[in-house]
N, C-alpha and C positions, 0 to 999 in steps of 0.2 A: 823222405823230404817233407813229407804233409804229417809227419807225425807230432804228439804233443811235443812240445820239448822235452818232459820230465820221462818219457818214455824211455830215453834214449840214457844207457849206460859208456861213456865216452872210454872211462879204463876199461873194463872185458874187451870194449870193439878196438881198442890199440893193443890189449897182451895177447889177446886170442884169435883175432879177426883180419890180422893183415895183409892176409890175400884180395883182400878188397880191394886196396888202394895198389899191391904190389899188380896185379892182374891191369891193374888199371892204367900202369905204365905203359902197355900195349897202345892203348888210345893214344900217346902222345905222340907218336912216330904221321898220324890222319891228323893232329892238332898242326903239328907240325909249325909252335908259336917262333914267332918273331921280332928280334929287341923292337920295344915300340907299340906293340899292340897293344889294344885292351883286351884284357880276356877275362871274363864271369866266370864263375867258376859254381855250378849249380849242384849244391848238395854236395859241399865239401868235405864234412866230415869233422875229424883230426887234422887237416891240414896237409898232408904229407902231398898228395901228389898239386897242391895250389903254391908249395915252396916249390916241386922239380919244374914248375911249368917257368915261375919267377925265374929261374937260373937262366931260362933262355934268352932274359932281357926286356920279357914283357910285363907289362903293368895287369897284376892279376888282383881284383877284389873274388876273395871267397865269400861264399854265402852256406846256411843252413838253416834250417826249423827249425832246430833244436840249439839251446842255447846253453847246456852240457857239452856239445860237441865243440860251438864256438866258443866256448872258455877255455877246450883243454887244445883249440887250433891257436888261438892269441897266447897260450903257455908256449905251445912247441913253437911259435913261430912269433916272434915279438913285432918283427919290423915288420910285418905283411900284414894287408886289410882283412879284418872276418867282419862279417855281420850276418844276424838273426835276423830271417827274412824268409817268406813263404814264395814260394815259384810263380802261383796262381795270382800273388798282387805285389809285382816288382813297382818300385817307384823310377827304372829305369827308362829312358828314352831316345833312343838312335844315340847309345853310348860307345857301346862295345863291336870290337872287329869280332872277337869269337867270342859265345856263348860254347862252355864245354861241361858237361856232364859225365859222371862215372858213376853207376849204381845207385843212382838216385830215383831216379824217373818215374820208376816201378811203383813205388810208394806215394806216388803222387793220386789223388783221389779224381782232381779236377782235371783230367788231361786236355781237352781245348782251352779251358783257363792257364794252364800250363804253358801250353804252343803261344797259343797270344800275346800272353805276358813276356816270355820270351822274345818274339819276334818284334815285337816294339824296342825293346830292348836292345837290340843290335842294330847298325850303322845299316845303311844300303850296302850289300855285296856284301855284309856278315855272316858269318858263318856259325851254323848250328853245329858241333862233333860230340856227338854221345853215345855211351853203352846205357843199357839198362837191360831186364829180364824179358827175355822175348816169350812167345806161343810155345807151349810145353814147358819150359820152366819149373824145375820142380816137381815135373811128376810123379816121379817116384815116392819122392821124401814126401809130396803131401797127401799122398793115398795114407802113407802108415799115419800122419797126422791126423787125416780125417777120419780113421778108422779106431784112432785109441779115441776121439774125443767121441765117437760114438758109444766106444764100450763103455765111456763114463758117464752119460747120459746127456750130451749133448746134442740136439736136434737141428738137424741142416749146416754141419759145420762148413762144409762148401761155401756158405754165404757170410762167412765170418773173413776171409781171406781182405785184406788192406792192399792189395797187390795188383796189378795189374800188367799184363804179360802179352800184349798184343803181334799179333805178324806182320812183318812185313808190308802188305799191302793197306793195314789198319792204321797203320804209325804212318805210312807216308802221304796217305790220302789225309791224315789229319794236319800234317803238317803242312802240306800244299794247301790247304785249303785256308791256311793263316798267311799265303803271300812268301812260303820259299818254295824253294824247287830242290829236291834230291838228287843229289850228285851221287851217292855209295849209298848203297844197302846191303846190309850183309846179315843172316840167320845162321847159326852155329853151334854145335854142342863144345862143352866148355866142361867136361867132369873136375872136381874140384876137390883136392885131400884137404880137408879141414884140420886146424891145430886142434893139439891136447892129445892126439891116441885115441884109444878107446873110449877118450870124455869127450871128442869134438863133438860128437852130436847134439851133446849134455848144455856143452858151450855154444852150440848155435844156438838151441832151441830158447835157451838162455837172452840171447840175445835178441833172437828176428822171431821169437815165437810167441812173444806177452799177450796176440792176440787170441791164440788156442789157452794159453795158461790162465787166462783170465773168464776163458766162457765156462772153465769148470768150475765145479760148487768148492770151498775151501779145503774140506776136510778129504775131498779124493784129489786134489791135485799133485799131490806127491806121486800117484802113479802114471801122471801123463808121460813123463820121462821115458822110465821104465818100457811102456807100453809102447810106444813110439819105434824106439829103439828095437824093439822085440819085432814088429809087424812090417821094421825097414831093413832088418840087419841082413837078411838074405837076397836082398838086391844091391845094397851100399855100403855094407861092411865087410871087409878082404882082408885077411893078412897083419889085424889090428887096426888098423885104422877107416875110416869113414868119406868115402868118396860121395860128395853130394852131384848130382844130378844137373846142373847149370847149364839153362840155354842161353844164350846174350844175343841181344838184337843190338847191332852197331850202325848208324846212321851216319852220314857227313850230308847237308843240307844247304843253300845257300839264300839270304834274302833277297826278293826281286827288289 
């Protein structure tokens, strides 16, 4: 969500990537929209799950950083609002009944900038509902990350991570402290088959991994892949295919 725009590849993350938004179907059932509401839609994406939430008859503006993403969400989806917009400085103001989130969060740098921004942003009695990457998150797959970018001469890969993966008791003390109150909290492991086979890995890293592929020097980055895949595959790969490791922190919050 805090990422450049140009970062972000919109086709790979819709042919290869759509357990994002399909996972993210889960969230609607706690959104639980209603013809009539406004609902934000934070870090939309492609659009897909800001059309299912519309079906229910409420008034949804999507939003994203990236504005690859919001070209290929106004392609899939003509009649419905996208706009390129940072989470940390909404122009929003006591608009919206629900503010809702799916796998966005995470990538957010400013997290009280975040909460704040938000919470201005929603009505009295509105409501926060979102996933993002909780505490553990990725541990496995980013041990092999941090380990090939070491064999290529990368120093402190740890501190390259754009991610942010807080617990439960992190996220909700941040949020109360911008003026809502936590109705659900939920921590969960979440194991996830990645598209492609034997390439899903090839195709995340593709995707959510430009920040490892970028700290190496030009002429070895061809073997980050390779190496990756080598130092994960005896934890995440079964059977041909690539089981990522995904915890999700789910929250439903409400404004005082």
């Amino acid at each position: 969500m805090s990422a450049k725009p140009d970062t972000w590849n919109s086709e790979l993350y819709q042919s290869s990537h759509s357990f994002v938004w399909q996972y993210g179907r889960d969230l609607l059932v706690l959104l639980n929209a209603q013809p009539g509401e406004r609902i934000l839609d934070v870090g939309c994406g492609t659009g897909q799950l800001t059309a299912e939430i519309a079906q229910f008859g409420a008034e949804v503006v999507g939003i994203d950083s990236s504005s690859d993403m919001i070209a290929s969400a106004r392609k899939n989806f003509p009649r419905l609002r996208f706009e390129v917009a940072d989470v940390t400085a909404l122009t929003f103001e006591n608009e919206f009944d629900v503010v809702v989130s799916n796998a966005a969060l995470h990538w957010v740098r400013d997290q009280p900038a975040a909460i704040a921004s938000i919470a201005r942003a929603l009505k009295a009695r509105g409501r926060l509902v979102f996933e993002m990457g909780g505490h553990g998150n990725l541990h496995n797959l980013l041990d092999a990350v941090y380990r090939a970018l070491r064999q290529l001469g990368v120093e402190r890969p740890e501190q390259l991570s754009p991610w942010s993966f807080p617990t439960i008791g992190e996220y909700a003390s941040l949020i109360e402290a911008h003026g809502l109150e936590v109705d659900f909290a939920v921590l969960f492991d979440r194991a996830t088959i990645l598209e492609g086979g034997d390439r899903g890995l090839k195709l995340w890293l593709e995707m959510f991994g430009r920040f490892a592929i970028e700290a190496i020097a030009p002429d070895k980055r061809k073997e980050f892949v390779p190496l990756t895949e080598q130092f994960a595959a005896p934890t995440l790969f079964h059977n041909g295919v690539w089981t990522i490791d995904y915890k999700r922190l789910r929250i439903v919050a409400v404004k005082l």
